[in-house]
N, C-alpha and C positions, 0 to 999 in steps of 0.2 A: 239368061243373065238380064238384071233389071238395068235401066237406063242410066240410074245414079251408079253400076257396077260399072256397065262400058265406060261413063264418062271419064270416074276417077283411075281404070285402069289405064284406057288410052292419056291420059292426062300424066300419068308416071312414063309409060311407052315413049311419050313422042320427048317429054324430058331426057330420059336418059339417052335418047336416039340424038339429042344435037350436045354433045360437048363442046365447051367454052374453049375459042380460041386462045392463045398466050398472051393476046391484046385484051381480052375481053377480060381474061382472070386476072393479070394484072390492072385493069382499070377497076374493077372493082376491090380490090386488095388495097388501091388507093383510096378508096372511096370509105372503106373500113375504119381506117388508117386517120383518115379527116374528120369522120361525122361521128364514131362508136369513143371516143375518149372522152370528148363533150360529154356527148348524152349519156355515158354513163356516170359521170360527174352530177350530171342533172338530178339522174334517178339515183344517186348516193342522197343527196340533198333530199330527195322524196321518204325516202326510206328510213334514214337518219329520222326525220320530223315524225315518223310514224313509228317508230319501234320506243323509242326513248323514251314513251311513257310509260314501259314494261318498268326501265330502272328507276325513273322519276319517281312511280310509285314506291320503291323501298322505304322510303322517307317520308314522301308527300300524304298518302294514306293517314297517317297517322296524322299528323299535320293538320290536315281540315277534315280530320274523322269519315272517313272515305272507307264504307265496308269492301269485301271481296265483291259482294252479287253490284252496288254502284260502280265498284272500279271496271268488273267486267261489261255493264251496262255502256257506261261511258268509253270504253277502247271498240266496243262493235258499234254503236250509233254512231260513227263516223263511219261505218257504210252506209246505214240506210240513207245518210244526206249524197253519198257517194253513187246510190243504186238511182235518185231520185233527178240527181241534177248529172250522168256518167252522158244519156244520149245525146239529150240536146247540146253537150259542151265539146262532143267528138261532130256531130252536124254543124256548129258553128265552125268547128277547129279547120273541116272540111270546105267550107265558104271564105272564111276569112283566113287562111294560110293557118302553117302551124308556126310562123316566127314569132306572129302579133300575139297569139292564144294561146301557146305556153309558157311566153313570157309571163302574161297574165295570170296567168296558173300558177306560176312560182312566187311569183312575188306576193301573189292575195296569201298562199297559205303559209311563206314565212313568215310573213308579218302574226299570222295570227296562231301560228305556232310557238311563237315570241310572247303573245298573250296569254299562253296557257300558262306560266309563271306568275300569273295572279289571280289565278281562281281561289276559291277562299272555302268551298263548299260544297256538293255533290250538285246542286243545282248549275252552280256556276260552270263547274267540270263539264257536263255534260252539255249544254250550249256551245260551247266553246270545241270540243268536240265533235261537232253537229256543224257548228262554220265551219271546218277545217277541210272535214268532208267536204262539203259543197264544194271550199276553194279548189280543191285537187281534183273534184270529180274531169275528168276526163282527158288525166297525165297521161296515164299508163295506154290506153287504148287509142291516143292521138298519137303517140310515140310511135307503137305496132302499127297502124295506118300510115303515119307518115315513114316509117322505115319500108312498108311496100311499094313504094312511089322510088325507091332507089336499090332495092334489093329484089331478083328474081327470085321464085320459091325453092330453087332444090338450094341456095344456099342460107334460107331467112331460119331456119333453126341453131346453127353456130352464131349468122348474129345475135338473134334474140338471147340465147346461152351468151353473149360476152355482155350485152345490157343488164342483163339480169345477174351479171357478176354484182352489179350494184349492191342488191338484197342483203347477200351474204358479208360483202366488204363494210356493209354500214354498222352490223353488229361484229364483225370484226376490230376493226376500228373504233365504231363507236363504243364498243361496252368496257373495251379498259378505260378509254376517253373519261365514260358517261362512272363506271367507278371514281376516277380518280375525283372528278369533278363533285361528288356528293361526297367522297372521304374529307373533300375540301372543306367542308360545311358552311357555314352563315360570311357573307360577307359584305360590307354598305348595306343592310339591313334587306339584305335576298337570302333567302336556305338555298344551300347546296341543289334539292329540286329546283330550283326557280333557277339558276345559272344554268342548270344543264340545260331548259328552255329555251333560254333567249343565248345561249352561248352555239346549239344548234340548230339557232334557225340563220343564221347569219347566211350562211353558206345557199342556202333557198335564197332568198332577196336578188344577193349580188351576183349567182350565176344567172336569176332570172332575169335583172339585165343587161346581163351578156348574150342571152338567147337574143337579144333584139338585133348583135351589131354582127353574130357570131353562126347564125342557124341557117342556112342556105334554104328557098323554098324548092328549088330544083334544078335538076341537072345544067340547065341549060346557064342556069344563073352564077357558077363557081368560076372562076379564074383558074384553078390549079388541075384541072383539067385541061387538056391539049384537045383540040377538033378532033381527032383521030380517036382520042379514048371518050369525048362525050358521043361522038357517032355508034359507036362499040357499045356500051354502056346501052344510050336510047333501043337502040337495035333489039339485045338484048332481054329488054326491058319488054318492047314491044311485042316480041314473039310472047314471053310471059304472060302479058296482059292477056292477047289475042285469047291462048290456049283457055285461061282465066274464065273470058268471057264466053267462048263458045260453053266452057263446061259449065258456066252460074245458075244454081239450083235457085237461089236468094235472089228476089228485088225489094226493094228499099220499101214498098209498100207493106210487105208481110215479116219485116224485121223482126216483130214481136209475137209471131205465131208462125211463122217456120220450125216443124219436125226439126229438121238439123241444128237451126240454132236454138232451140229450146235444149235436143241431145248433149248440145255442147257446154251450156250454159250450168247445164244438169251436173255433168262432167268434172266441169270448172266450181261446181259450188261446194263438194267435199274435198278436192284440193282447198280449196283458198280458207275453209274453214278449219281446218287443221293446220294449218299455212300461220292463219291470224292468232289461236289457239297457242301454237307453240312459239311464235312471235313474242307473242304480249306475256306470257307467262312463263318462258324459259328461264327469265333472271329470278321471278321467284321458287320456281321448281327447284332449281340448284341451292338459293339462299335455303330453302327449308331443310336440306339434307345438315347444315350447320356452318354453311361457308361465311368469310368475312364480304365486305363491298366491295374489295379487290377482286376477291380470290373470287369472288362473282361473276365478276366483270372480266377477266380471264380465261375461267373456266366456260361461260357462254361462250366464249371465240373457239372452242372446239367442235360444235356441230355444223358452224358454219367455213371450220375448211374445210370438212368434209362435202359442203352443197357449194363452193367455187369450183371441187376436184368434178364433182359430180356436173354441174353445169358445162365446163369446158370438153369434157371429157362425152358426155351423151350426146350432147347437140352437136356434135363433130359428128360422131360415128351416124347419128340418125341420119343426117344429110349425105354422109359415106357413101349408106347403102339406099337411101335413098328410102329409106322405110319409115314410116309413123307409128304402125298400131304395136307390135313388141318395143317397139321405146316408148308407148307411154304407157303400157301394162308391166312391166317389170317394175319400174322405178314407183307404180301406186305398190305391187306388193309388198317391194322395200319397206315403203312406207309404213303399209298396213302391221307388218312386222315390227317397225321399230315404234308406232305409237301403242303397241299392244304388250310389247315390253316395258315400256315407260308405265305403262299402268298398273300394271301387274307385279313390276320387282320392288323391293324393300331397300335396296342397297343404294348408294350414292354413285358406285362406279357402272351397275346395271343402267342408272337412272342418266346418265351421261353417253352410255354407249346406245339404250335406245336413243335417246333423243339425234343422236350423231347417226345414225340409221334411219330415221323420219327424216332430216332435214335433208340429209342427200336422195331421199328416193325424190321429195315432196318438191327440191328445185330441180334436182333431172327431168323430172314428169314437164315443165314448165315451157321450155321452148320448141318443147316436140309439138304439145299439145296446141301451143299457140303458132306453128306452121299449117296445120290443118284449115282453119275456116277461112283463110284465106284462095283455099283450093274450091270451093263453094260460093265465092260470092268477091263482088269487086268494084270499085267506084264507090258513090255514097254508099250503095248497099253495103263492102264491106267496112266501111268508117262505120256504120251504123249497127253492123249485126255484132261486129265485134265488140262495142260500146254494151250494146246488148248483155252478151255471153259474158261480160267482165263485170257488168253492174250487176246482173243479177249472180252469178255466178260467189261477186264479193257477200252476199247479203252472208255469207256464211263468215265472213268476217266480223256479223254482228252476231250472231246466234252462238259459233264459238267460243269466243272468250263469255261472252253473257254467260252461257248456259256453265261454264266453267267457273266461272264466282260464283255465280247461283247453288249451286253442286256444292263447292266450297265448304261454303259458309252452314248449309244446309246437313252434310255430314263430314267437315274437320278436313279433308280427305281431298286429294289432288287425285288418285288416279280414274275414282268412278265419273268423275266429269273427263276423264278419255277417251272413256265408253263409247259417248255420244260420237265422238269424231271417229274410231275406227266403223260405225256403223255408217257413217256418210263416207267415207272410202271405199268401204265393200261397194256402194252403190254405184258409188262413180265407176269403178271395176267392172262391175257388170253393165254402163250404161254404156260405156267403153267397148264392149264385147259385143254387145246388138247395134251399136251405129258403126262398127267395121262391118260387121254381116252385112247391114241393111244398104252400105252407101260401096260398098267392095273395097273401101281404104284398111286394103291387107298388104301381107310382105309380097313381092313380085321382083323377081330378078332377071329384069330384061335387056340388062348390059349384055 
């Protein structure tokens, strides 16, 4: 057995071996309770600013002559500003708290999520675009660092699944919203596009400064803890850490040429590409079968109850049993199967039930996946690998939708630009399959 097998089985072993006292589940069931409605308010606002241009474009496209291959250019170059500026703003986040630094984060890209209501042109689009990334680079991955600073691992995949209810709740919510809002059309001399902009960015700004009066740095720092449950809690925490750091494969030096996090990054980059792919181009997938802007905006809120059921529902059970690699290989095959559907069927109700089958495998897969590299690496190194595994992982944020307009426009035709994505899934799948082999993060039932 190799070293990376003993570590990460003893690493499950000694977890399972100390169950949480009635003090200890209770203080952190308060700590859920306090810090997870916030932040997933936060990352609504994230998500909201980032999906809305799927519907924006119905309208806007036309508007400042905006082909498929610039539209899909302009939705994935707000990764590579996101791949470019993701480390250094998760290393800053790590020096300078995450109160001061994702206040910062919010408020830079409401604002300029607010200015994407006046681009005029494919140039414009796509600068604007390109800030936006920048501003946000290093939300998501200071969030998952700063949630391991309060959350031990056997339970950080149900929370990561209740954060990441965000996703799905933003295109919930927002797409009858972002319908209704363009049905609205021209008003004080804005189109319908331009209101949907600056109508959701609002919600970014003003919760961003509430992060400043509202986001606790650490346990030690809240009031509504009792000495009894911050001791419990630290305690906790501690033993976590310890385990953590005896097993750290990662130091902060080789962040960016570590086997494992390069594996994971690998991992993460046909997830997030099919992720971005059905993101940005779901409202028009639907619109092309012959729907109205309602019936749009509607009809998209069905794949995504299916990836709330799917998030609350997986992240639970993987922490259950205490298992990683069958909860994140089932919900890629899901996937694989429902974006292979989507491509392939003709029908409007096939074209609905894949996508509703992609979205739940593609956010199942999600907090399983992102409980893992924290098992590997801790301290800056993990602020930092994770920043890593997320920057590069998103580039597939820009290659999918791109290569998806591109395809487009190229041959008429939505589902051969699928292709592309089921083929980065397969990978992930099998990249999947040789980093359990190679690091032993297998099922093990040592209750």
């Amino acid at each position: 057995m190799s070293h990376e097998t003993s570590l990460a089985s003893e690493n499950r072993s000694s977890t399972n071996a100390q169950p949480e006292n009635e003090v200890t589940k209770k203080t952190f069931n308060k700590i859920a309770l306090r810090l997870l409605p916030f932040l997933v308010l936060c990352y609504f606002a994230a998500f909201l600013d980032r999906v809305n241009v799927g519907f924006a474009a119905l309208t806007m496209r036309e508007d400042i002559g905006l082909s498929a291959t610039a539209f899909g250019l302009g939705s994935g170059i707000f990764f590579i500003s996101y791949f470019i500026f993701e480390v250094p703003s998760n290393l800053i986040l790590a020096r300078v708290g995450a109160r001061r630094w994702i206040a910062r984060i919010m408020i830079t890209w409401g604002i300029l999520s607010a200015c994407t209501a006046f681009v005029w042109d494919a140039n414009s689009f796509l600068a604007l675009r390109f800030l936006l990334g920048a501003a946000e680079a290093g939300f998501y991955p200071g969030i998952l660092y700063y949630l391991t600073q309060w959350f031990p691992n056997k339970r950080r995949a149900q929370i990561i699944g209740l954060l990441l209810l965000s996703n799905p709740l933003a295109t919930i919510i927002g797409g009858p919203v972002s319908g209704l809002i363009l049905t609205g059309g021209a008003h004080h001399g804005l189109e319908g596009w331009q209101w949907l902009f600056v109508i959701e960015a609002l919600p970014a700004v003003v919760l961003g400064i509430l992060v400043l009066f509202r986001l606790p740095e650490k346990i030690e720092d809240v009031k509504w803890l009792t000495s009894q449950e911050k001791q419990a809690a630290r305690d906790a925490l501690n033993v976590d850490l310890k385990q953590r750091e005896n097993h750290s494969r990662v130091q902060v030096s080789r962040i960016f040429f570590h086997p494992i996090v390069l594996s994971l990054a690998l991992i993460f980059l046909g997830i997030s590409m099919t992720n971005a792919t059905v993101n940005f181009w779901l409202p028009q997938l639907i619109k092309s079968a012959g729907f109205s802007f309602i019936a749009t905006g509607f009809l998209s809120v069905i794949p995504y109850i299916a990836a709330v059921i799917a998030l609350l529902w997986w992240g639970k059970r993987s922490d259950r049993h205490n298992e990683r690699v069958f909860h994140t290989i089932a919900p890629l095959i899901l996937a694989i199967a429902g974006v292979t559907l989507t491509a392939f069927s003709k029908g409007a109700l096939l074209n609905i039930v894949g996508l509703t089958m992609a979205s739940a495998g593609l956010f199942a897969v999600l907090p399983v996946f992102w409980s893992v590299p924290p098992l590997f690496m801790v301290g800056p190194a993990a602020a930092g690998g994770i920043a890593v595994i997320n920057s590069i992982g998103n580039l597939g944020g820009f290659f999918g939708p791109t290569a998806m307009g591109y395809v487009k426009d190229l041959t008429g035709d939505f589902g051969t630009g699928l292709v592309v994505n089921i083929i980065m899934l397969s990978i992930s799948l099998l990249t999947m399959l040789v980093f359990a082999a190679k690091t032993g993060l297998r099922k093990r039932n040592d209750a």
